[in-house]
NUMAR-198083 format. One record per residue (C-alpha): residue number from 1; chain; residue in one letter; x, y, z. Coordinates in pm, whole numbers. Example, Ala and Ser with C-alpha at 12.3 -4.5 7.8 and 13.67 -1.06 7.14 Angstrom:
% residues 2
<1,'A','A',<1230,-450,780>>;
<2,'A','S',<1367,-106,714>>;
***
This chain:
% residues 371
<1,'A','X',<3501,768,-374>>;
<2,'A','X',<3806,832,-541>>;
<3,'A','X',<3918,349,-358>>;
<4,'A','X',<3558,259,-519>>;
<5,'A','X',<3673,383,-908>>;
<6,'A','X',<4002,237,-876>>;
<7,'A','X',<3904,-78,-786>>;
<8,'A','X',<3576,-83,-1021>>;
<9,'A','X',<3901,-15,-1289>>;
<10,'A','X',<4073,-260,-1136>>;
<11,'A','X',<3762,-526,-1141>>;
<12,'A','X',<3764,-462,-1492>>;
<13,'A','X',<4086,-559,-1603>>;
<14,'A','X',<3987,-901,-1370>>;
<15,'A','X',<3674,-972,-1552>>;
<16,'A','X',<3831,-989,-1883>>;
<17,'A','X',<4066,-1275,-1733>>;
<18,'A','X',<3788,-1405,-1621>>;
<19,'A','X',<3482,-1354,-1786>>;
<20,'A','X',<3494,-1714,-1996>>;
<21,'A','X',<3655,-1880,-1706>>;
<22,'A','X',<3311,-2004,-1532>>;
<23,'A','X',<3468,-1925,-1212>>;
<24,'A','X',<3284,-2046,-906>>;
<25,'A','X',<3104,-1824,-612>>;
<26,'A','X',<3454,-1862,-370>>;
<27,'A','X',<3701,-1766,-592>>;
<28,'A','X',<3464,-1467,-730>>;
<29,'A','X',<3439,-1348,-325>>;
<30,'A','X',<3818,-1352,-358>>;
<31,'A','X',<3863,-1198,-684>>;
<32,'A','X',<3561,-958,-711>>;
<33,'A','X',<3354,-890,-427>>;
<34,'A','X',<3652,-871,-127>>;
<35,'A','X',<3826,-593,-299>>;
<36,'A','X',<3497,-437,-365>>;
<37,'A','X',<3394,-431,21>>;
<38,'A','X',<3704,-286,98>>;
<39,'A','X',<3754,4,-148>>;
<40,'A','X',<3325,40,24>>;
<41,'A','X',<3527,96,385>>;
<42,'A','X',<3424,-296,457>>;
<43,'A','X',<3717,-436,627>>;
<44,'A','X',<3670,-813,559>>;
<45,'A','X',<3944,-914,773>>;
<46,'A','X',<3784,-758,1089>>;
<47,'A','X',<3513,-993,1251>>;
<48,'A','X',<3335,-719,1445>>;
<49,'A','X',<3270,-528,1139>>;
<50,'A','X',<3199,-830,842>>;
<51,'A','X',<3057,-1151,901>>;
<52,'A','X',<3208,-1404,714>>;
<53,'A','X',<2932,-1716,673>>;
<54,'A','X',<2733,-1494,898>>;
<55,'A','X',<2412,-1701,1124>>;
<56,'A','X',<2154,-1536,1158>>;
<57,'A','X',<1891,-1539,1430>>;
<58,'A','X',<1706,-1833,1267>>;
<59,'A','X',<2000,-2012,1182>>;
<60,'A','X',<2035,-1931,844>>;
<61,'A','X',<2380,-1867,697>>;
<62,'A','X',<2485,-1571,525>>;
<63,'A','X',<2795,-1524,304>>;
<64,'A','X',<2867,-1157,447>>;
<65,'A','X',<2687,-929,743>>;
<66,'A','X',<2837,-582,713>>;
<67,'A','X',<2790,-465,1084>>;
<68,'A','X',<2767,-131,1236>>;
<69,'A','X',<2855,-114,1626>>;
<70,'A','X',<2922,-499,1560>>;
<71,'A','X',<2513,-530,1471>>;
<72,'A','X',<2412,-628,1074>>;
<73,'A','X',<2269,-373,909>>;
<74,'A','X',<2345,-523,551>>;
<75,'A','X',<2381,-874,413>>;
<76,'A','X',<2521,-969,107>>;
<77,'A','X',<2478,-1268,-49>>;
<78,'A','X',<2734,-1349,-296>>;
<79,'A','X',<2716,-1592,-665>>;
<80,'A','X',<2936,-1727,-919>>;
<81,'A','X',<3056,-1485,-1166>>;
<82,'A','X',<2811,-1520,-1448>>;
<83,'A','X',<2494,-1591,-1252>>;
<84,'A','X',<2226,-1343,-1373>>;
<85,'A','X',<2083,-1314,-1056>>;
<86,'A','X',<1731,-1331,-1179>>;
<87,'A','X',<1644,-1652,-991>>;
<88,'A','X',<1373,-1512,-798>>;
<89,'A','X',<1393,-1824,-530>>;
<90,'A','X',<1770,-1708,-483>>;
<91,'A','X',<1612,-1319,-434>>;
<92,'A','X',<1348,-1446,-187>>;
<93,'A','X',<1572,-1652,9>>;
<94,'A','X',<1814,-1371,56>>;
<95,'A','X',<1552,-1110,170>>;
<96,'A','X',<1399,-1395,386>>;
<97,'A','X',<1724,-1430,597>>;
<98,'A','X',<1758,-1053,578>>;
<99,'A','X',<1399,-1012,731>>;
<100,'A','X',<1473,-1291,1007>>;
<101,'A','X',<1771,-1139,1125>>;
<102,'A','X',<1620,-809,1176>>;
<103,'A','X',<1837,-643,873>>;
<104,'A','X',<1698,-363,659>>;
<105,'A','X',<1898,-407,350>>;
<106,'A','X',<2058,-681,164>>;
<107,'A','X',<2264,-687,-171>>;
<108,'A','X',<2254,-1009,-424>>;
<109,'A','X',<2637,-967,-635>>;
<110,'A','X',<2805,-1163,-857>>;
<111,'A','X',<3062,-942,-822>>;
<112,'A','X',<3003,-730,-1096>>;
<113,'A','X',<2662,-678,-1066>>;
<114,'A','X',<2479,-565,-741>>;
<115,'A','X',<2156,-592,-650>>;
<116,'A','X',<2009,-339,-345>>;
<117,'A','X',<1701,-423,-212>>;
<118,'A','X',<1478,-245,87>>;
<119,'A','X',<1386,-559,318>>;
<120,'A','X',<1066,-395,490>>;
<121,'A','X',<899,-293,193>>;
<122,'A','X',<515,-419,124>>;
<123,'A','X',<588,-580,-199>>;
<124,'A','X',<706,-902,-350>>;
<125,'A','X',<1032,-1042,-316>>;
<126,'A','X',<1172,-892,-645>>;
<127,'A','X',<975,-593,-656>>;
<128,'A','X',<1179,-460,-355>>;
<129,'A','X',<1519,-348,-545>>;
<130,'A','X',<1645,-50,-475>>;
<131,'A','X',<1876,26,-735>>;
<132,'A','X',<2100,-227,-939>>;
<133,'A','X',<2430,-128,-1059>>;
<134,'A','X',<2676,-346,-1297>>;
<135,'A','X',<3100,-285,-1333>>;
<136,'A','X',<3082,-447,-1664>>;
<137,'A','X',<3104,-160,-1927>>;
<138,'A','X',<2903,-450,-2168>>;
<139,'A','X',<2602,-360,-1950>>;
<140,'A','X',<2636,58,-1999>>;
<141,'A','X',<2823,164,-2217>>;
<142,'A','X',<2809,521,-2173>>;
<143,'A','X',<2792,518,-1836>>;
<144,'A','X',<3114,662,-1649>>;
<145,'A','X',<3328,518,-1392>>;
<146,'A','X',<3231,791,-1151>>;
<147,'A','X',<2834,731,-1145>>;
<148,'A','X',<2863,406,-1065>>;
<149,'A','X',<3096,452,-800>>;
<150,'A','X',<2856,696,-667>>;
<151,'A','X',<2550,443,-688>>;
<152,'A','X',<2788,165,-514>>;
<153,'A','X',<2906,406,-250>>;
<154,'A','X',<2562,421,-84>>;
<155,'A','X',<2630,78,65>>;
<156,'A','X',<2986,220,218>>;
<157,'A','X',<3059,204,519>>;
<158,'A','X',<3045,573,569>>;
<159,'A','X',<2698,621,394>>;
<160,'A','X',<2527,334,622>>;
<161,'A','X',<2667,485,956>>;
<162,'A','X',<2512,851,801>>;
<163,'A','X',<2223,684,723>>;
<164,'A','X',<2233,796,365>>;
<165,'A','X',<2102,498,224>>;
<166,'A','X',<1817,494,473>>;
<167,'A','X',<1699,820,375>>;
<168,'A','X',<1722,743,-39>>;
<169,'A','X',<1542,394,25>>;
<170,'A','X',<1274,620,195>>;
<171,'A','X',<1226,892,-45>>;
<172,'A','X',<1237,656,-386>>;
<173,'A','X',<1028,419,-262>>;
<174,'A','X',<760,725,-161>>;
<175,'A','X',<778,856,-458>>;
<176,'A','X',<636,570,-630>>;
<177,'A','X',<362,538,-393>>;
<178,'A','X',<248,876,-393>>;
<179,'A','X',<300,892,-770>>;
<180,'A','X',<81,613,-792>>;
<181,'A','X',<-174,771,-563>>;
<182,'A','X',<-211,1070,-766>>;
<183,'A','X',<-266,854,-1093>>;
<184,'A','X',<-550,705,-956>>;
<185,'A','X',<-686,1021,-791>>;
<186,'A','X',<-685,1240,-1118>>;
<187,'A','X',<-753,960,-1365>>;
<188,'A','X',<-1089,953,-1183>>;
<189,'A','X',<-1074,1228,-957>>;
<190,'A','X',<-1347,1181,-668>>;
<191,'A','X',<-1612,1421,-579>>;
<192,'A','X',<-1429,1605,-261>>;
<193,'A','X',<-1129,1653,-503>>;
<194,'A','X',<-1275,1857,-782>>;
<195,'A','X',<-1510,2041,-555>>;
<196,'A','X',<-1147,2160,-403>>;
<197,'A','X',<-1027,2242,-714>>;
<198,'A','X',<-1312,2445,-813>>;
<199,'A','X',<-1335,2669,-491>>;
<200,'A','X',<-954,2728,-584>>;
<201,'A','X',<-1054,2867,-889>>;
<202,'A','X',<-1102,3246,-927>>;
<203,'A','X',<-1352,3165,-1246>>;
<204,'A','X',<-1733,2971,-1103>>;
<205,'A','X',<-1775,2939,-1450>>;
<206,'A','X',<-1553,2602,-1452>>;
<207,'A','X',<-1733,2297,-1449>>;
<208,'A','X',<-1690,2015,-1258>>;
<209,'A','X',<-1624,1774,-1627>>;
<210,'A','X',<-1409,2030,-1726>>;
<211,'A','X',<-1189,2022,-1436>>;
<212,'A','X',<-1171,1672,-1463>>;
<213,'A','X',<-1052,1613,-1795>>;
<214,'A','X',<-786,1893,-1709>>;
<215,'A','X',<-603,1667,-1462>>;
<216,'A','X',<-650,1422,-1730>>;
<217,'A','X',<-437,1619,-1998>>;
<218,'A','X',<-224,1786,-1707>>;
<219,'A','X',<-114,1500,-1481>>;
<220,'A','X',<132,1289,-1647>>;
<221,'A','X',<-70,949,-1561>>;
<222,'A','X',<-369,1047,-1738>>;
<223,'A','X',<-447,1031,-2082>>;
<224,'A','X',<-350,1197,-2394>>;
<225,'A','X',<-533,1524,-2485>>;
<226,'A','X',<-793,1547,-2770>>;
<227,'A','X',<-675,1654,-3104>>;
<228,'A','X',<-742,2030,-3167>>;
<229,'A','X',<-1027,2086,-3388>>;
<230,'A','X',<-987,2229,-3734>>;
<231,'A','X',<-1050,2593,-3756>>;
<232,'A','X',<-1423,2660,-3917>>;
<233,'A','X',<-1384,2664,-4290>>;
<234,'A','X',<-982,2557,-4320>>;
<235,'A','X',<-936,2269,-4450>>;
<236,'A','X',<-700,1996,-4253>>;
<237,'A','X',<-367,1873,-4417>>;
<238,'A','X',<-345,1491,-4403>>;
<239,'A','X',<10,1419,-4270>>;
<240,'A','X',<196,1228,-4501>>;
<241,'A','X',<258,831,-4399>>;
<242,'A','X',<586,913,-4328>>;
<243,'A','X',<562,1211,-4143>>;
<244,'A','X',<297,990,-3869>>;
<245,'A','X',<512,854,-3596>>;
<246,'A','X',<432,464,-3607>>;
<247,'A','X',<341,343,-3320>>;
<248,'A','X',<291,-71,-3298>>;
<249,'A','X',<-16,-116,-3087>>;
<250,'A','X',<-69,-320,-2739>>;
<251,'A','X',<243,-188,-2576>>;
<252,'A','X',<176,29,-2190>>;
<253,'A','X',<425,137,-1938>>;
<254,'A','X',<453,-169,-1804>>;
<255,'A','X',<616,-318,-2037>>;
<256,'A','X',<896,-59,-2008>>;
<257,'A','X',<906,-63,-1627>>;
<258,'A','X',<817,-446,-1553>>;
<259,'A','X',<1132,-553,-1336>>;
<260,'A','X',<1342,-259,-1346>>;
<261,'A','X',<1461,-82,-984>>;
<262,'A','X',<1290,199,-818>>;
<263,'A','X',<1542,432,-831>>;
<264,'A','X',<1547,386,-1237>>;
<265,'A','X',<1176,415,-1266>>;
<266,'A','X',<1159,738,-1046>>;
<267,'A','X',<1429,871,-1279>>;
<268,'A','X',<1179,799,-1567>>;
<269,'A','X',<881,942,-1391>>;
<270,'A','X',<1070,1219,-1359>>;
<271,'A','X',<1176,1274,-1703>>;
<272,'A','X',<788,1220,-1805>>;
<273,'A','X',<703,1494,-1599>>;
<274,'A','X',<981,1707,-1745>>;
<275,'A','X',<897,1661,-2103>>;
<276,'A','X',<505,1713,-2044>>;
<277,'A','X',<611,2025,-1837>>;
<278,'A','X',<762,2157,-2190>>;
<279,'A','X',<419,2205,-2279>>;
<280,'A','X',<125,2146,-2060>>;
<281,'A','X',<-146,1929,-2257>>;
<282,'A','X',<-11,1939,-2532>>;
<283,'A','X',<337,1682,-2492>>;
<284,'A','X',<210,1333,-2572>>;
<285,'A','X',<359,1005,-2444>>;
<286,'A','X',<400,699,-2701>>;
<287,'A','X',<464,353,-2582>>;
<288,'A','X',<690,166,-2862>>;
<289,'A','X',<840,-191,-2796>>;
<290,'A','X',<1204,-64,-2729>>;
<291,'A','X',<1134,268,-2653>>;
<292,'A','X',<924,563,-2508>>;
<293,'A','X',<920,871,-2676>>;
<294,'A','X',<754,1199,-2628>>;
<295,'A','X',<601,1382,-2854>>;
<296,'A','X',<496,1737,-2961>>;
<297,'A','X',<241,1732,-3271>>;
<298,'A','X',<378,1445,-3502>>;
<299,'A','X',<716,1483,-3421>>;
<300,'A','X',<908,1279,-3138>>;
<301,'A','X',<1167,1527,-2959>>;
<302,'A','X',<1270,1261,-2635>>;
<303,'A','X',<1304,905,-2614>>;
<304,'A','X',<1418,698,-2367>>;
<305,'A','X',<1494,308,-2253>>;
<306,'A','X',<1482,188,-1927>>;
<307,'A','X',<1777,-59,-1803>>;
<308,'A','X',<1824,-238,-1508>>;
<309,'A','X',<2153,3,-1397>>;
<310,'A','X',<1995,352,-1598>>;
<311,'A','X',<1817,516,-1862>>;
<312,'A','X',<1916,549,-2199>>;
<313,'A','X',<1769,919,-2345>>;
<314,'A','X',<1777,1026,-2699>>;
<315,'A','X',<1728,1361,-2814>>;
<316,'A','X',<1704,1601,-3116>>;
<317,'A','X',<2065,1844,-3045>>;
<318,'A','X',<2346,1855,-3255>>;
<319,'A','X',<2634,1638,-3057>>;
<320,'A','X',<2885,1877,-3161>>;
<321,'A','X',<2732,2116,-2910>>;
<322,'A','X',<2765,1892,-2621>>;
<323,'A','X',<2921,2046,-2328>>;
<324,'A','X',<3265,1858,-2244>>;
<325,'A','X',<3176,1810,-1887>>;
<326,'A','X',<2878,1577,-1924>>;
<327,'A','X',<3084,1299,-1933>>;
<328,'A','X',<2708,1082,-1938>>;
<329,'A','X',<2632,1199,-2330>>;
<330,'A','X',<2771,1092,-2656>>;
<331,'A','X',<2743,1126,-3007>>;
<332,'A','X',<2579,822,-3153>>;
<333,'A','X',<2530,994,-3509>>;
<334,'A','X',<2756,672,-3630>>;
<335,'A','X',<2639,385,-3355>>;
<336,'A','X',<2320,186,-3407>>;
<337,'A','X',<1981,337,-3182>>;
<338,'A','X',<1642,268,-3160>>;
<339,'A','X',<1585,602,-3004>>;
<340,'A','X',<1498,968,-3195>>;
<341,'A','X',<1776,1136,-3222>>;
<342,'A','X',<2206,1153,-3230>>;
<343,'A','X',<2280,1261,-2859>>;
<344,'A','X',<2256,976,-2617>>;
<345,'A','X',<2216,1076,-2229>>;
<346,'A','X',<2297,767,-2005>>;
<347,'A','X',<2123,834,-1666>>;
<348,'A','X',<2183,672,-1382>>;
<349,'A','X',<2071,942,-1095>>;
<350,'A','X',<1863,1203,-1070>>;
<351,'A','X',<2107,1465,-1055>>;
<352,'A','X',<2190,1396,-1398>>;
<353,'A','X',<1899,1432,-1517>>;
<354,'A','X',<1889,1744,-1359>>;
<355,'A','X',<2151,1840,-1546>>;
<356,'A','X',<2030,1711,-1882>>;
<357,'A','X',<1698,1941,-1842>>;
<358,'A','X',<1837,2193,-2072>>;
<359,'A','X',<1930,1962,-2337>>;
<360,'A','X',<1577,1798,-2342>>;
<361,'A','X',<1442,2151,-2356>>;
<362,'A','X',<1652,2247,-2666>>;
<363,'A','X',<1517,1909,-2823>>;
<364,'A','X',<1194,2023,-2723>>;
<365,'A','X',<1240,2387,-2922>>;
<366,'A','X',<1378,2236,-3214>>;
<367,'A','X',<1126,1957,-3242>>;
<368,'A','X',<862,2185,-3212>>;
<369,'A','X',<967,2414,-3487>>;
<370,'A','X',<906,2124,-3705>>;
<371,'A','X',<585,2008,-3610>>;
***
């Protein structure tokens, strides 16, 4: 890994030569993406193992097919330097030839962004990215050189003959799906399901409703749990204005996750199950325009905001405590936020997040002293 950071170094020394230079797609394949595919084990110069202007089956052309055993397995379809690759004609067209030529994978680039995207899966165009990773440290700040060298080394040469990137596609994409399933099964759980459940149980004296609106409060994809009742005969303090989190209605999860990569939205599933996990029925999940926060009581102890490349987390710890070696958090006490909080995780796999568990948690403890 050690070719893929010097060269995403080197690429960004190039880009600020560049950046204003509106430089065209072949001299940004020379400049950008070559050097890329070669730190990646690509060896451009060897026929049997890149395709340069690569025809496919149907007689499309492609600007690159990586091959294994002289076979595609990925194409890549390169741009001028500052396209956004958001053109979703450009996205279908590349996944098209991808499809047609047999090919599981295929990457959009500029050659500082790259776009992954999982050819065979049942969804639109668009909707099949992968992960999306961008050199420029405009895009994540935050971010280090390291993670995204580990995102971009999936499409090495060494992790397609492993079949590493097979076998992430695979699991990410499940995820969703089965995530999704369960949503729908314990938002309205059927008949067979709670009947289950309630032979599980030890206690007969559980009804059916009840069960129900447990998965309701339990399951992250169901909805937020009743307000406790008062105690008989003690009278209810009326939070302040200022104390009540405001939250601007007619925002949902999809406008947080609308167009943003599996990998990054499994990352943020899985940090919504960590935070509810703090406390079962109680953690509730608030849908702002620029962020998503978590909350215990009235006070919000996580927030997050989902990029294309990772996900920005904010949280209630003292920066000064930060532990040296997670080089993905900062101290944003003096940097604007829209987030809760002065520590700033940038997450860009789920390993770090792993890693960041004990930092929610202590957001988590101190929040919930205050609430």
């Amino acid at each position: 890994m050690k070719d893929v950071v010097n060269c995403i170094e080197h690429l960004r020394l190039q880009l600020e030569r560049h950046r204003n230079k509106g430089l065209k797609e072949l001299p940004t394949r020379t400049i950008f993406i070559d050097p890329m595919l070669l730190a990646l084990g690509w060896d451009v110069r060897d026929p049997d193992e890149v395709g340069l202007e690569h025809t496919t089956v149907d007689g499309k052309s492609v600007d690159y097919a990586l091959k294994l055993n002289r076979k595609p397995v990925l194409h890549v379809e390169a741009k001028p330097l500052n396209d956004p690759l958001e053109d979703i004609k450009a996205i279908t067209q590349i996944v098209n030839y991808a499809n047609g030529d047999g090919v599981e994978w295929c990457v959009l680039t500029n050659g500082i962004r790259y776009r992954i995207y999982k050819v065979s899966e049942k969804a639109m165009a668009p909707d099949k990215i992968l992960f999306d990773v961008s050199l420029d440290p405009k895009d994540a700040p935050g971010v280090p050189v390291e993670a995204l060298a580990s995102s971009l080394s999936r499409i090495s040469r060494d992790s397609m003959a492993e079949g590493h990137l097979d076998r992430f596609g695979a699991e990410m994409f499940a995820n969703g799906k089965v995530r999704k399933a369960l949503d729908q099964l314990f938002a309205e759980a059927p008949p067979a399901l709670i009947r289950l459940i309630r032979t599980t149980i030890p206690d007969p004296s559980v009804a059916p409703a009840q069960i129900q609106q447990a998965l309701r409060r339990i399951w992250p994809g169901g909805v937020a749990p009743d307000p406790v009742a008062p105690r008989p005969g003690r009278r209810q303090a009326s939070p302040s204005a200022a104390s009540r989190p405001r939250m601007p209605p007619g925002y949902t999860e999809s406008h947080h996750t609308a167009g943003i990569p599996t990998e990054i939205v499994e990352i943020y599933r899985s940090l919504d199950s960590i935070c509810r996990n703090m406390a079962p029925g109680q953690v509730v999940q608030r849908f702002c325009k620029m962020y998503v926060g978590w909350n215990i009581g009235d006070t919000v102890f996580c927030s997050a905001h989902l990029y294309k490349g990772y996900l920005r987390i904010w949280l209630k710890v003292d920066p000064r405590s930060l532990d040296p070696a997670l080089t993905f958090a900062r101290d944003v006490t003096r940097i604007g936020h829209w987030g809760n909080g002065n520590t700033e995780l940038s997450i860009s796999t789920l390993e770090q997040l792993g890693l960041s568990e004990p930092l929610i948690r202590k957001s988590f403890e101190n929040s919930r002293k205050k609430a």
